[in-house]
C-alpha positions in Angstrom: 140.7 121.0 106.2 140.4 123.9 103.8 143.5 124.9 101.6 143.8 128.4 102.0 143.9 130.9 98.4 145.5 133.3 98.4 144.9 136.3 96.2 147.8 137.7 94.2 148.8 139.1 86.9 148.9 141.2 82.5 146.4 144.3 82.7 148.6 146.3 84.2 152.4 146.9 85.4 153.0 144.9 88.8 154.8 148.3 90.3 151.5 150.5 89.6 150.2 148.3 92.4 152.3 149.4 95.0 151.8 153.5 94.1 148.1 152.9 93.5 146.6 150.3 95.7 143.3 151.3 94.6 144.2 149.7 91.4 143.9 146.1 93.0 140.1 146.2 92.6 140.2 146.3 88.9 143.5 144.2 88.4 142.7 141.4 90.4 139.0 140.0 88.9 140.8 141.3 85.3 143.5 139.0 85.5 141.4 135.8 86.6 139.0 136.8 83.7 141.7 137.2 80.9 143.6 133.8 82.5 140.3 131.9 82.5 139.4 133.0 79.1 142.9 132.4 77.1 143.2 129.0 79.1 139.2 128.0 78.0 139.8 129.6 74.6 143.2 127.1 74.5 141.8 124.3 75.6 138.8 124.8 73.0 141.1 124.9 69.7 142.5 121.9 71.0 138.9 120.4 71.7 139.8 119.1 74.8 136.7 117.2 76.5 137.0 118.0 80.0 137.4 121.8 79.4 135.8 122.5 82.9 137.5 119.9 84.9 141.2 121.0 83.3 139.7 124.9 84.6 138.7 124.2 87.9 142.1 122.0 88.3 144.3 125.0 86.7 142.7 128.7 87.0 143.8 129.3 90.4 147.8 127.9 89.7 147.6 130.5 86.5 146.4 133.3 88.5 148.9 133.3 91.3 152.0 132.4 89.3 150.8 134.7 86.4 151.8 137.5 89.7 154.8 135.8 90.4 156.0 135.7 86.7 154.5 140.0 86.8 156.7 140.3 90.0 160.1 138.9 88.3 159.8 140.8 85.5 159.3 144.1 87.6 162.5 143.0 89.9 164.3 143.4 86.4 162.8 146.1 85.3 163.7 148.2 88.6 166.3 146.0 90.0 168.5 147.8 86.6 167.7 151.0 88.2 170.2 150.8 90.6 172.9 150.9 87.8 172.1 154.7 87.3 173.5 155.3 90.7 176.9 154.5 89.3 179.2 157.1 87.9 179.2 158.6 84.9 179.2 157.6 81.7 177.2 154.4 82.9 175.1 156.1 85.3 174.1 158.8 82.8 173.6 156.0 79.8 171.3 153.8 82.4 169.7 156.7 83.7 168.8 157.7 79.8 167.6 154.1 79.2 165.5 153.6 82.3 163.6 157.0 81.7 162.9 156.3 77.9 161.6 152.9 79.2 159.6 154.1 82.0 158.3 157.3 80.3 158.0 156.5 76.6 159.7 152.8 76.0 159.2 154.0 72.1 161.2 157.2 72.4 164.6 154.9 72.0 165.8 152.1 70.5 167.5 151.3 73.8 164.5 152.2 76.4 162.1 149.9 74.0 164.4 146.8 74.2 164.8 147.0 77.8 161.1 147.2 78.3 160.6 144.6 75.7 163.2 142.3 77.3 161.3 142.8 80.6 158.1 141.8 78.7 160.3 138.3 77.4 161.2 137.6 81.2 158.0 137.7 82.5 156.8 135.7 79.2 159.5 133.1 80.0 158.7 132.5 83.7 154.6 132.4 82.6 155.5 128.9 80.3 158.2 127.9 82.9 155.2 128.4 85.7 152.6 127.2 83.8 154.1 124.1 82.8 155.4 123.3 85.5 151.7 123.8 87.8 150.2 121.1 85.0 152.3 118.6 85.4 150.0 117.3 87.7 146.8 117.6 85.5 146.4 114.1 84.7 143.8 115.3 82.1 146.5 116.7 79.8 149.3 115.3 77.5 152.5 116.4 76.7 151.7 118.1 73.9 148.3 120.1 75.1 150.7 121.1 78.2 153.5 122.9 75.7 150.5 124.8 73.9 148.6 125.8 76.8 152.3 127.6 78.4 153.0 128.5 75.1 149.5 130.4 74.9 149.6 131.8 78.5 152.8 133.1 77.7 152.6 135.0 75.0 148.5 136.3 75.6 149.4 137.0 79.2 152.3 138.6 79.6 152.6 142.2 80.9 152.4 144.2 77.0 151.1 147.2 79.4 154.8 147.3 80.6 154.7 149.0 76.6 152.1 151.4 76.9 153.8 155.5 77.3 153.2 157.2 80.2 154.1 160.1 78.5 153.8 161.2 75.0 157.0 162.9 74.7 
Protein backbone atom coordinates (compact mmCIF):
# COMPACT_ATOMS: atom_id res chain seq x y z
CA UNK A 1 0.00 0.00 0.00
CA UNK A 2 1.23 3.46 -0.94
CA UNK A 3 1.13 6.32 1.83
CA UNK A 4 -0.47 9.06 0.30
CA UNK A 5 1.61 12.87 0.33
CA UNK A 6 0.04 15.33 0.51
CA UNK A 7 1.21 18.69 -0.69
CA UNK A 8 0.98 21.71 1.57
CA UNK A 9 5.95 26.76 4.02
CA UNK A 10 8.82 30.66 4.40
CA UNK A 11 8.92 32.37 0.86
CA UNK A 12 5.95 33.95 1.24
CA UNK A 13 2.98 34.89 3.77
CA UNK A 14 0.53 31.76 4.18
CA UNK A 15 -2.63 34.31 3.61
CA UNK A 16 -1.19 35.58 0.02
CA UNK A 17 -2.20 31.97 -0.85
CA UNK A 18 -5.64 32.23 -0.39
CA UNK A 19 -6.00 35.83 -2.45
CA UNK A 20 -3.49 34.57 -5.05
CA UNK A 21 -3.77 30.91 -5.73
CA UNK A 22 -1.60 31.34 -8.60
CA UNK A 23 1.11 31.90 -6.20
CA UNK A 24 1.13 28.10 -5.20
CA UNK A 25 3.29 27.25 -8.24
CA UNK A 26 6.22 29.21 -7.12
CA UNK A 27 5.63 28.63 -3.22
CA UNK A 28 5.33 25.13 -3.16
CA UNK A 29 8.74 23.68 -5.10
CA UNK A 30 10.45 27.06 -3.09
CA UNK A 31 9.69 25.82 0.06
CA UNK A 32 10.83 22.08 -0.51
CA UNK A 33 14.03 23.61 -2.07
CA UNK A 34 14.89 26.13 0.81
CA UNK A 35 13.76 23.05 3.52
CA UNK A 36 16.01 20.62 1.67
CA UNK A 37 18.85 22.92 1.47
CA UNK A 38 18.92 24.38 5.25
CA UNK A 39 18.26 20.72 6.54
CA UNK A 40 21.44 19.27 3.99
CA UNK A 41 23.40 22.46 4.83
CA UNK A 42 22.61 21.46 8.81
CA UNK A 43 23.32 18.18 8.63
CA UNK A 44 26.76 19.01 6.73
CA UNK A 45 28.23 21.41 9.60
CA UNK A 46 27.52 18.73 11.78
CA UNK A 47 29.16 16.11 9.23
CA UNK A 48 26.66 13.79 9.64
CA UNK A 49 27.36 10.42 7.46
CA UNK A 50 24.10 9.46 6.27
CA UNK A 51 23.13 12.98 5.03
CA UNK A 52 20.83 11.35 2.29
CA UNK A 53 19.27 8.72 4.36
CA UNK A 54 18.38 11.46 7.34
CA UNK A 55 16.81 13.67 3.88
CA UNK A 56 14.86 11.17 2.40
CA UNK A 57 13.57 10.13 6.08
CA UNK A 58 12.87 14.01 6.94
CA UNK A 59 12.19 16.40 3.78
CA UNK A 60 8.72 15.52 3.42
CA UNK A 61 7.82 15.83 7.58
CA UNK A 62 9.64 19.58 7.18
CA UNK A 63 7.64 20.49 4.28
CA UNK A 64 4.26 19.85 5.47
CA UNK A 65 4.68 20.95 9.10
CA UNK A 66 6.80 23.95 7.88
CA UNK A 67 2.73 24.86 6.42
CA UNK A 68 1.27 23.99 9.48
CA UNK A 69 3.74 26.12 11.67
CA UNK A 70 2.98 29.09 8.34
CA UNK A 71 -0.79 28.45 8.97
CA UNK A 72 -0.59 29.12 12.96
CA UNK A 73 1.21 31.94 12.69
CA UNK A 74 -1.33 33.50 10.14
CA UNK A 75 -4.35 32.43 12.60
CA UNK A 76 -2.55 34.88 14.99
CA UNK A 77 -1.78 37.28 12.80
CA UNK A 78 -5.56 37.60 11.54
CA UNK A 79 -7.26 35.88 14.33
CA UNK A 80 -6.15 39.65 16.29
CA UNK A 81 -8.09 41.22 13.67
CA UNK A 82 -11.15 40.58 15.06
CA UNK A 83 -10.21 42.83 18.07
CA UNK A 84 -10.64 46.02 15.78
CA UNK A 85 -14.33 45.16 15.62
CA UNK A 86 -14.55 46.24 19.26
CA UNK A 87 -15.36 49.70 20.38
CA UNK A 88 -13.44 52.42 20.55
CA UNK A 89 -10.47 53.11 21.99
CA UNK A 90 -9.45 49.43 21.53
CA UNK A 91 -10.93 48.94 18.28
CA UNK A 92 -9.32 52.11 16.90
CA UNK A 93 -5.70 51.19 18.70
CA UNK A 94 -6.03 47.43 17.02
CA UNK A 95 -7.27 48.74 13.94
CA UNK A 96 -3.97 51.20 13.91
CA UNK A 97 -1.71 48.22 14.78
CA UNK A 98 -3.06 45.68 12.33
CA UNK A 99 -2.74 48.25 9.41
CA UNK A 100 0.89 49.32 10.26
CA UNK A 101 1.58 45.52 10.40
CA UNK A 102 -0.15 44.54 7.37
CA UNK A 103 0.85 47.64 5.33
CA UNK A 104 4.24 48.73 6.49
CA UNK A 105 5.16 46.50 9.93
CA UNK A 106 8.18 49.25 10.05
CA UNK A 107 5.92 52.23 10.12
CA UNK A 108 5.29 51.62 14.18
CA UNK A 109 6.87 50.32 16.93
CA UNK A 110 3.61 48.57 17.65
CA UNK A 111 2.73 47.14 14.04
CA UNK A 112 6.55 45.83 13.85
CA UNK A 113 6.27 43.85 17.18
CA UNK A 114 3.12 42.28 16.26
CA UNK A 115 4.35 41.17 12.99
CA UNK A 116 7.58 40.18 14.56
CA UNK A 117 5.78 38.24 17.29
CA UNK A 118 3.90 36.43 14.52
CA UNK A 119 7.24 35.63 12.88
CA UNK A 120 8.35 34.07 16.75
CA UNK A 121 5.12 31.89 16.74
CA UNK A 122 5.53 30.44 13.62
CA UNK A 123 9.46 30.00 14.54
CA UNK A 124 8.37 28.30 17.83
CA UNK A 125 5.87 25.73 16.26
CA UNK A 126 8.79 24.97 13.30
CA UNK A 127 11.40 23.60 16.36
CA UNK A 128 8.30 22.18 18.26
CA UNK A 129 7.33 20.37 14.73
CA UNK A 130 10.48 19.54 13.68
CA UNK A 131 11.63 17.96 16.75
CA UNK A 132 9.06 16.31 17.32
CA UNK A 133 8.79 14.60 13.36
CA UNK A 134 12.71 13.28 14.22
CA UNK A 135 12.11 11.69 17.04
CA UNK A 136 11.78 8.78 15.01
CA UNK A 137 15.01 9.21 12.85
CA UNK A 138 16.96 6.57 14.47
CA UNK A 139 19.96 8.20 12.59
CA UNK A 140 20.09 11.26 14.86
CA UNK A 141 21.06 12.01 18.54
CA UNK A 142 19.78 14.18 20.84
CA UNK A 143 21.92 16.78 20.24
CA UNK A 144 21.95 16.83 16.19
CA UNK A 145 17.92 16.83 16.74
CA UNK A 146 18.09 20.35 18.92
CA UNK A 147 20.32 21.88 16.12
CA UNK A 148 18.59 20.75 13.20
CA UNK A 149 14.90 22.55 14.89
CA UNK A 150 16.94 25.03 16.10
CA UNK A 151 18.21 25.72 12.34
CA UNK A 152 14.76 25.12 10.69
CA UNK A 153 13.41 27.53 12.91
CA UNK A 154 15.16 30.36 12.72
CA UNK A 155 16.22 29.98 8.49
CA UNK A 156 12.60 28.95 7.82
CA UNK A 157 10.39 30.97 9.41
CA UNK A 158 7.99 33.30 7.56
CA UNK A 159 10.62 36.80 7.56
CA UNK A 160 8.30 37.73 4.37
CA UNK A 161 5.56 38.35 7.03
CA UNK A 162 8.32 41.70 7.34
CA UNK A 163 8.54 42.78 4.00
CA UNK A 164 6.02 46.35 3.35
CA UNK A 165 3.42 46.16 1.14
CA UNK A 166 3.46 49.70 1.07
CA UNK A 167 6.10 52.14 1.31
CA UNK A 168 4.24 54.64 3.34
Amino acid sequence: MKREVKLYNILLPIWILYFFPQVWFITLPGNLIIDCGVLLITLAVLKHTGKKAVLKQLWWKFWLLGFLADFMGALFLFGFWYLSLLPDPVGSWVDQVLSAAFLNPFRTLSGFLYTLSGVAIVGVCIYFFDKRAMRSCALLDERQRHIIALTMAIVTAPWTFLIPLYAY
